[in-house]
Structure formats: C-alpha cells, structure tokens
PLY file of the C-alpha trace (Angstrom):
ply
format ascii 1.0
element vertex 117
property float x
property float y
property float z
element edge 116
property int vertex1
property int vertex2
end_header
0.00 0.00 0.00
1.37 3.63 -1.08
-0.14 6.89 -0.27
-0.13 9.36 -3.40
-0.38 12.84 -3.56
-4.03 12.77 -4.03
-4.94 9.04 -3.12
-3.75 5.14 -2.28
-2.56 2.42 -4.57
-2.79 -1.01 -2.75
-1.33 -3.78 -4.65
-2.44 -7.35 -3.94
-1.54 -10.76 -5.18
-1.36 -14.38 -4.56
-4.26 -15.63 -1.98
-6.17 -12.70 -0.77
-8.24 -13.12 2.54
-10.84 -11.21 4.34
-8.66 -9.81 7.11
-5.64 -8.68 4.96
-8.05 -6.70 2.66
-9.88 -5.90 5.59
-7.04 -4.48 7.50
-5.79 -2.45 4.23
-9.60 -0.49 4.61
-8.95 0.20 7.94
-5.63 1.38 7.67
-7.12 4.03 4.64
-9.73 5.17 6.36
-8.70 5.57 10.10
-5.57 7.75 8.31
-5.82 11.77 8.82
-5.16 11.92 5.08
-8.36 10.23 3.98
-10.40 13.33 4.49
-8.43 14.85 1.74
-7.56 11.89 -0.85
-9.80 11.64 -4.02
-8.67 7.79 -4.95
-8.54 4.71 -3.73
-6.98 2.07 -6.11
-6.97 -1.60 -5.30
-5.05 -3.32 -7.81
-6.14 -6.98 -7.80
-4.63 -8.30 -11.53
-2.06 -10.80 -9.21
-4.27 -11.77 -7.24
-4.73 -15.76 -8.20
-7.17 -16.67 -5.71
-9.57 -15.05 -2.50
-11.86 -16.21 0.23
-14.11 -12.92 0.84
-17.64 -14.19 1.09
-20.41 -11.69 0.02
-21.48 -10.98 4.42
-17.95 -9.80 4.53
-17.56 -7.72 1.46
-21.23 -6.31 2.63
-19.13 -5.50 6.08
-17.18 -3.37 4.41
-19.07 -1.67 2.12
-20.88 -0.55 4.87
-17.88 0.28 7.25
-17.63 3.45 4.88
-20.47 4.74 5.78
-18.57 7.30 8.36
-15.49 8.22 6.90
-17.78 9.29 3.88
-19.34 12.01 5.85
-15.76 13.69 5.97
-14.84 13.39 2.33
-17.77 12.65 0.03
-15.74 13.47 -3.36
-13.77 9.99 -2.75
-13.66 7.26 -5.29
-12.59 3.83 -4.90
-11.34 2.09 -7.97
-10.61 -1.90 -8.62
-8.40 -3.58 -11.20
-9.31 -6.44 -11.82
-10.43 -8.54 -14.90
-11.83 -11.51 -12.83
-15.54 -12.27 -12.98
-15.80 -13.44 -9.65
-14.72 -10.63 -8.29
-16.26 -7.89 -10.71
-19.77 -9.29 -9.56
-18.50 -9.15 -6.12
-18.21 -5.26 -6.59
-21.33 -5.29 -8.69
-22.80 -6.30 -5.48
-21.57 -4.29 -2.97
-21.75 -1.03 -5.22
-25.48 -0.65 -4.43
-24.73 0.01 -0.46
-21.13 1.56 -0.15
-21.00 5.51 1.01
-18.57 5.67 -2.34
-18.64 5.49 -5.95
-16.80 2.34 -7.42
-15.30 1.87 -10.52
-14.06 -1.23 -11.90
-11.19 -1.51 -14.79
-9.79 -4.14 -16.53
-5.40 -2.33 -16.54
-4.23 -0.36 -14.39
-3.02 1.96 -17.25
-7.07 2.76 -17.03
-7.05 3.12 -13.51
-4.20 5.45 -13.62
-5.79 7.52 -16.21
-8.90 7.88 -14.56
-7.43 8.78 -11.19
-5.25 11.81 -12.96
-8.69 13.06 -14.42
-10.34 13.80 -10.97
-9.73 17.21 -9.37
0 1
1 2
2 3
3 4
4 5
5 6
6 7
7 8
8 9
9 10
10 11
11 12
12 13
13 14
14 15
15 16
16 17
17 18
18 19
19 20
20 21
21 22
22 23
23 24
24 25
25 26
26 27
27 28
28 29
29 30
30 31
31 32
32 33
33 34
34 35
35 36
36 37
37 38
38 39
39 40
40 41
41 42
42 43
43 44
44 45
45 46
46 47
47 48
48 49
49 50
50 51
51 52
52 53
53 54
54 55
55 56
56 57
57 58
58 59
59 60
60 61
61 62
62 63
63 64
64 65
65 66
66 67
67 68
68 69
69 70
70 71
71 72
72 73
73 74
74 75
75 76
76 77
77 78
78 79
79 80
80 81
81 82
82 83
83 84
84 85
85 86
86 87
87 88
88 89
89 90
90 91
91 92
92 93
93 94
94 95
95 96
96 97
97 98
98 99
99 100
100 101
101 102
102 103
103 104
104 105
105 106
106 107
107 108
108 109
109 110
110 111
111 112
112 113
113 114
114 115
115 116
C-alpha cells in the first residue's frame, strides 16, 4: 500500500483473505489523510485466488459509511479482470457511502485517477 499525492494504490496478489483486505480499509480510512484523498486504487490483476464471502464484502461496504461524511468526493477504484470478483463489486456497489469503478489495466485506472480534481 502507497499513499499518493491525491490518493492510495494497494497492490495485492497471490491468496487474498478477508482480514488482509480488511485491514488495508482500515488502515485508509482511520488515516488523517483520507479526508483529503480523491482515490482509492486496489489493484487486484495478481491476485490468483480469495476467500471474501459476500457478508464480509457487505461488512465493508458498509464500514464506509462514516469516513464518507468527511470526504464525500472519494472514489474507490478496482483492477481487476476476474468475474468473480467484478460481480462481487457489482454487489456491494449498491450500499457503499462511495462510488466504485471497476477496470480491466491499471493503465485505465491510472488515467482515470489523474482526471479527478
């Protein structure tokens, strides 16, 4: 995980459980700096396999829910070209406190995240 100048990269890869990408969330959004960052990118192209069940990605959709009060303009962004995992988001997208955005490089991430003031 790297803090930018106006957001986070998080790189994952290999076997991906709930509590590492849980802890990752935590560590964003209990940070100072969240109340000014407009990206969140979670790059999940290495990632080869996961064991996030759809209660737990629910959890932390909703665990948002507060730090969104103190900066609304943030958008969280996935790269990813798995299915599994893009209906995962597809899921979640309809309760989380941010926008998320799904795209299949990171070159599209990248561009994307340089586009929002």
């Amino acid at each position: 995980m790297s803090w930018e100048s106006k957001g986070v990269y998080k790189h994952f890869s290999g076997h991906v459980a709930y509590p590492e990408y849980a802890r990752t969330q935590e560590l964003v959004l209990s940070d100072h700096r969240t109340d000014t960052i407009r990206y969140v990118i979670n790059d999940l192209l290495a990632v080869e396999s996961y064991s996030i069940t759809t209660d737990q990605a629910e959890y932390l959709a909703a665990f948002n829910r507060g730090p969104s009060i103190y900066n609304p303009h943030l958008r969280i962004a996935y790269v990813t070209t798995d299915t599994k995992i893009r209906m995962l988001i597809k899921l979640v997208a309809v309760i989380s406190s941010y926008e998320l955005f799904v795209f299949p490089t990171l070159a599209a991430a990248r561009e994307w995240s340089a586009a929002l003031v």
